[in-house]
ChimeraX commands (.cxc) that place a marker at each C-alpha (Angstrom):
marker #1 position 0.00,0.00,0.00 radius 0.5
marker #1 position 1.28,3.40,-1.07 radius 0.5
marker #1 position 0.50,6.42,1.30 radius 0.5
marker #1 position 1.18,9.85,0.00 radius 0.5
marker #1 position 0.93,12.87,1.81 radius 0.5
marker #1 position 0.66,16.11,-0.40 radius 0.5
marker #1 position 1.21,19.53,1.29 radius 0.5
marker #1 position 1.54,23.07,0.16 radius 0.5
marker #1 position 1.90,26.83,1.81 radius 0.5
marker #1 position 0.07,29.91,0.46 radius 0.5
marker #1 position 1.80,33.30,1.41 radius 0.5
marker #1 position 1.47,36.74,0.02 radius 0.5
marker #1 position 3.77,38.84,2.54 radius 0.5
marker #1 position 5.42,37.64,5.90 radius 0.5
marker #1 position 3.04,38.87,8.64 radius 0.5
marker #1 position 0.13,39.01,6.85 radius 0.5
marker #1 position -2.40,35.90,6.60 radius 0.5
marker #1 position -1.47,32.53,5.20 radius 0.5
marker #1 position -2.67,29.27,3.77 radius 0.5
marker #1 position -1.59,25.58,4.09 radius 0.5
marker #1 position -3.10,22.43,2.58 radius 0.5
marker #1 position -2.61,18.85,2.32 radius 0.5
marker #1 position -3.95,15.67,0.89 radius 0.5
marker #1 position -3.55,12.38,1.25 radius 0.5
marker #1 position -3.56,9.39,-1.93 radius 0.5
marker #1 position -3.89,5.81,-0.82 radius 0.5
marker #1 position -2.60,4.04,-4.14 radius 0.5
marker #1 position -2.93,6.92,-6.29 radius 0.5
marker #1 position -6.12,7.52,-5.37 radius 0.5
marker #1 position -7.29,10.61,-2.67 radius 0.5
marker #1 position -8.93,9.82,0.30 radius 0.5
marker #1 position -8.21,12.79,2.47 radius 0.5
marker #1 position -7.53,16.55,2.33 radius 0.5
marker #1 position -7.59,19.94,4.66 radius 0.5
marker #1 position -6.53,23.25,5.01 radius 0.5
marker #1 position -6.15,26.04,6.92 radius 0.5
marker #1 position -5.73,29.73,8.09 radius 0.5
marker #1 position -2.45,31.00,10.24 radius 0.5
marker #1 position -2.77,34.59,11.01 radius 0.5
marker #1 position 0.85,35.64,10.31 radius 0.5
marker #1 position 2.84,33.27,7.99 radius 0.5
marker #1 position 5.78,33.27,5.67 radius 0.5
marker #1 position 5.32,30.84,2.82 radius 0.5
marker #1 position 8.03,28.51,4.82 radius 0.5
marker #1 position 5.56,28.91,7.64 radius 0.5
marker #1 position 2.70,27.65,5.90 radius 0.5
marker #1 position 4.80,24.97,4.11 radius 0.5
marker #1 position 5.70,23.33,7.09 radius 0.5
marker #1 position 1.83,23.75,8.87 radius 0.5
marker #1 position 0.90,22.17,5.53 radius 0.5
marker #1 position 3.64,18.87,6.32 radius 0.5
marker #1 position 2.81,18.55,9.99 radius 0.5
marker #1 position -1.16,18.41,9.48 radius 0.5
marker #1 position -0.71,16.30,6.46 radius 0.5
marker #1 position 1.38,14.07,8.69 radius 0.5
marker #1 position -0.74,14.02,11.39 radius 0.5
marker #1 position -3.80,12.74,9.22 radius 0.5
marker #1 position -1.81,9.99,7.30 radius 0.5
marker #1 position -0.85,8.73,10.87 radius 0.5
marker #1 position -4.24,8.91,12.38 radius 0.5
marker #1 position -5.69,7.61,9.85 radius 0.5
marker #1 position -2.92,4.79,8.66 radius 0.5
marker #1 position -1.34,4.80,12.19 radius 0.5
marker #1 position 2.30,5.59,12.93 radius 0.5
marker #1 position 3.65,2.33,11.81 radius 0.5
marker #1 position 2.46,2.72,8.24 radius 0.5
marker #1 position 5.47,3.69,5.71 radius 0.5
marker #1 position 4.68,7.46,3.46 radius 0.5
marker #1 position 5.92,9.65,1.37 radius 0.5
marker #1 position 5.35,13.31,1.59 radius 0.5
marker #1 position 5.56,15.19,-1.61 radius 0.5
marker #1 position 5.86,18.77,-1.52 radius 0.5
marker #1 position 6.71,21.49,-4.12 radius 0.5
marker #1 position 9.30,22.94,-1.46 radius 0.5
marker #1 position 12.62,21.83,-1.78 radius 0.5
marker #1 position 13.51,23.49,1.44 radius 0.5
marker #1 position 10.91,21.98,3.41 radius 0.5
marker #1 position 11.45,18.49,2.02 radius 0.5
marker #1 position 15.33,18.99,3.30 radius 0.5
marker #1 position 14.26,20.22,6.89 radius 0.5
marker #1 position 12.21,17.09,6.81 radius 0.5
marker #1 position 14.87,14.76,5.94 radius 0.5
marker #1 position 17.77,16.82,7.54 radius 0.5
marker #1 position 19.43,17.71,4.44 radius 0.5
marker #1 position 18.67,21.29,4.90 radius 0.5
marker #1 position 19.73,22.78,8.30 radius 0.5
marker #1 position 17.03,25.39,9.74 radius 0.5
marker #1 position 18.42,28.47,10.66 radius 0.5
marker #1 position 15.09,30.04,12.30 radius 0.5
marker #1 position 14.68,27.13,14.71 radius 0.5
marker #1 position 13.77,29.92,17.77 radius 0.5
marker #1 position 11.01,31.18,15.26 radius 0.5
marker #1 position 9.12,27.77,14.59 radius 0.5
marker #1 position 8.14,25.13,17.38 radius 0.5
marker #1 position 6.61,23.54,14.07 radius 0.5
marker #1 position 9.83,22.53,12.42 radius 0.5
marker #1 position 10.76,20.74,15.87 radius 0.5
marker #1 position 7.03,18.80,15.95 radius 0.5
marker #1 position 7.46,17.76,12.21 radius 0.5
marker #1 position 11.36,16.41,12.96 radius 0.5
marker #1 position 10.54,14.89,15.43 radius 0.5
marker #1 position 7.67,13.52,14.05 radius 0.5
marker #1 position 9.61,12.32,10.68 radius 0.5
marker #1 position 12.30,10.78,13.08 radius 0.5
marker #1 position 9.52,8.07,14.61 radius 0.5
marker #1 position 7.84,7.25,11.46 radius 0.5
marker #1 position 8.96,5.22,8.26 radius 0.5
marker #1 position 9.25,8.62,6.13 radius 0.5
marker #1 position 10.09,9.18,2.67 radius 0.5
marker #1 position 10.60,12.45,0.44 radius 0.5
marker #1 position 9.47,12.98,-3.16 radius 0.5
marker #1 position 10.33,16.34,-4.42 radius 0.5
marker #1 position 7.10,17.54,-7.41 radius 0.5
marker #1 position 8.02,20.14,-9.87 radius 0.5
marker #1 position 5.20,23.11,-9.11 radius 0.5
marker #1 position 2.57,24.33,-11.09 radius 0.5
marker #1 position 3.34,20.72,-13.70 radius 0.5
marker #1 position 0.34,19.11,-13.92 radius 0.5
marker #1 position 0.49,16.94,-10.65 radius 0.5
marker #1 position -2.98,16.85,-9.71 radius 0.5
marker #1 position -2.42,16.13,-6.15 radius 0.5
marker #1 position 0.42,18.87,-6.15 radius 0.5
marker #1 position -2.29,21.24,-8.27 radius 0.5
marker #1 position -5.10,20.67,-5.45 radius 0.5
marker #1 position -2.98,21.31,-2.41 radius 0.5
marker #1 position -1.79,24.61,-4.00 radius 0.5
marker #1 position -5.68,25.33,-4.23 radius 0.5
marker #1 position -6.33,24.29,-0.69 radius 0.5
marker #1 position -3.53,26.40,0.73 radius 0.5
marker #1 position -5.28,29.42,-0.97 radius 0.5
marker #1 position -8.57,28.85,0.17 radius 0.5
marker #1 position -6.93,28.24,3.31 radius 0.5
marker #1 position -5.67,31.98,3.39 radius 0.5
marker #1 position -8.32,33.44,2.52 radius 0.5
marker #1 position -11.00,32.08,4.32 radius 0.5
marker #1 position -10.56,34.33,6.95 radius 0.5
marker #1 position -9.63,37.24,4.76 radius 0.5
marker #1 position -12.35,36.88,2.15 radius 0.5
marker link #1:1,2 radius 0.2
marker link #1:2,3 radius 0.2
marker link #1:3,4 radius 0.2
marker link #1:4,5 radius 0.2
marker link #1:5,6 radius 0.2
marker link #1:6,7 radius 0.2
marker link #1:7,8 radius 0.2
marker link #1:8,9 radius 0.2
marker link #1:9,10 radius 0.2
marker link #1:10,11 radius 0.2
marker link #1:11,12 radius 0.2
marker link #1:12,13 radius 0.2
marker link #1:13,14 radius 0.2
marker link #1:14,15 radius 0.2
marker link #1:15,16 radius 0.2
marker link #1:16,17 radius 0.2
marker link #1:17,18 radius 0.2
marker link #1:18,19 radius 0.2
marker link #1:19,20 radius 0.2
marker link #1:20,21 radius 0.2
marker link #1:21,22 radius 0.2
marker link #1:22,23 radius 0.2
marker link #1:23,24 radius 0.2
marker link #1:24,25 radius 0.2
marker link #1:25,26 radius 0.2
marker link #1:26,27 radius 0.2
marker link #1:27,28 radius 0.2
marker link #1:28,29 radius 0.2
marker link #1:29,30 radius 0.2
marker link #1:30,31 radius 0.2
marker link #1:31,32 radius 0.2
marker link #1:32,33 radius 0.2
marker link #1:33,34 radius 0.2
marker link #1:34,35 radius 0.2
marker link #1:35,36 radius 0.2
marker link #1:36,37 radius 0.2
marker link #1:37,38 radius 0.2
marker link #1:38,39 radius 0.2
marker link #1:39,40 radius 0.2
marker link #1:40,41 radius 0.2
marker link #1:41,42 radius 0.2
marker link #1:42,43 radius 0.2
marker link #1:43,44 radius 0.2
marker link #1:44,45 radius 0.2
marker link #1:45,46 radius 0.2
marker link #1:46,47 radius 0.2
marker link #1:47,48 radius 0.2
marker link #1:48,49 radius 0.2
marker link #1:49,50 radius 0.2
marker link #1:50,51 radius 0.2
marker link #1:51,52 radius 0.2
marker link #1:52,53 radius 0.2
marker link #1:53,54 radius 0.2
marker link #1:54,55 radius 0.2
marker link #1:55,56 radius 0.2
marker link #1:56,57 radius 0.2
marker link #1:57,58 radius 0.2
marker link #1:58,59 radius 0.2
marker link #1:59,60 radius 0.2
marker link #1:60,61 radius 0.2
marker link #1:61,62 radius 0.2
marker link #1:62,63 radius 0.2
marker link #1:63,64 radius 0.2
marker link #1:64,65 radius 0.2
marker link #1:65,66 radius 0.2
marker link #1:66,67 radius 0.2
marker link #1:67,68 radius 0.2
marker link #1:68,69 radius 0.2
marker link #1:69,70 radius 0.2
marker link #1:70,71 radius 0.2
marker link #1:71,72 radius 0.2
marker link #1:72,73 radius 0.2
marker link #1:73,74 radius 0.2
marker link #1:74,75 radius 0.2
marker link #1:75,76 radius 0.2
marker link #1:76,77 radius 0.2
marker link #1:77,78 radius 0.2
marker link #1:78,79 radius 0.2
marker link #1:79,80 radius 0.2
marker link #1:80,81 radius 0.2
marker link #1:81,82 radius 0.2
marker link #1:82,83 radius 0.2
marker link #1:83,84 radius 0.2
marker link #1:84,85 radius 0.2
marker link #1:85,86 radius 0.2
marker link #1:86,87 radius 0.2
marker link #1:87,88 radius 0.2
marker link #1:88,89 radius 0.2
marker link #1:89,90 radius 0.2
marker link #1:90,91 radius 0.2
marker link #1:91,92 radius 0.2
marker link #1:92,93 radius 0.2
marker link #1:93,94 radius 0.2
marker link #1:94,95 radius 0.2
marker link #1:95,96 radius 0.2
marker link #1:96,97 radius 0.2
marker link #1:97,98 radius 0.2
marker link #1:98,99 radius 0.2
marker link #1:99,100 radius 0.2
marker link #1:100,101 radius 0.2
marker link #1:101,102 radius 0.2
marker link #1:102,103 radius 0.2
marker link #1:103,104 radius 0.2
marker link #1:104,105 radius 0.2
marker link #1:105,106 radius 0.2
marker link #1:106,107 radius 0.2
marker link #1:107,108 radius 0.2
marker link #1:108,109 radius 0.2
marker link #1:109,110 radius 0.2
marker link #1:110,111 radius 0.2
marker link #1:111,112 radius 0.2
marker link #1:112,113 radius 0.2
marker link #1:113,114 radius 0.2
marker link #1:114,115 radius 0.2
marker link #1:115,116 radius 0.2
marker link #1:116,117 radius 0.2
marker link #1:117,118 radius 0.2
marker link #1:118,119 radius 0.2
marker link #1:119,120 radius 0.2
marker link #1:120,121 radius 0.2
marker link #1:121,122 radius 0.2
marker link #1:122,123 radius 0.2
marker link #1:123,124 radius 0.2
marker link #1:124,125 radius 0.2
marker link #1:125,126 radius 0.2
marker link #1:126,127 radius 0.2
marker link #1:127,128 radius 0.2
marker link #1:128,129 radius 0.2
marker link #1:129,130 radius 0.2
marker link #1:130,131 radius 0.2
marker link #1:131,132 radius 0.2
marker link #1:132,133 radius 0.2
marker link #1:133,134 radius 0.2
marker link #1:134,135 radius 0.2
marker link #1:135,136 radius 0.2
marker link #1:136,137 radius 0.2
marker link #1:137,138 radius 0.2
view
């Protein structure tokens, strides 16, 4: 069983209102997907929100044992997961701590998607990481 977890940020400005979403594809096909609002976010800070919840859902639903794959459009977040990437903002983001430690205790892969290329699961997290930020900003 293949279990993908799809995630995305949606940022304008830092400080101003931001997006995340994430989706989950058992086999290929989706069976789960969210979003969200964060009241001051950086696109890395809705990245990252976007990881951790999609995370969280794959292993609630799947449980913690289950192997994934997170696929993300963000290089940089993909490399924090997998500790590539050092984080230089660690004071800034409990987040990043929550989603390496979280990575550390499951069976965690990375898959790196080109943006904007036709991915459909890529395509609809980058739409549920703007609806994210602007349901609260209309």
């Amino acid at each position: 069983m293949l279990i993908e977890v799809y995630s995305d940020g949606s940022s304008v400005m830092p400080k101003r209102p931001g997006g995340y979403g994430w989706l989950i594809a058992r086999n290929g096909i989706l069976t789960f997907e969210g979003y969200g609002w964060l009241r001051r976010a950086d696109n890395n800070d809705a990245e990252v929100e976007g990881a951790y919840q999609g995370l969280i859902a794959a292993t609630k639903h799947y449980g913690p044992k289950q192997s994934l794959v997170i696929c993300s459009d963000s290089r940089i977040i993909l490399g924090w997961i997998d500790g590539s990437f050092s984080f230089k903002r660690e004071p800034k983001n409990k987040r990043f701590h929550e989603v390496r430690l979280m990575a550390s205790n499951l069976d965690l892969k990375t898959r790196w998607i080109r943006g904007h290329s036709g991915n459909i699961f890529n395509e609809r997290c980058d739409e549920l990481a703007r609806i994210g930020r602007l349901q609260k900003t209309g």
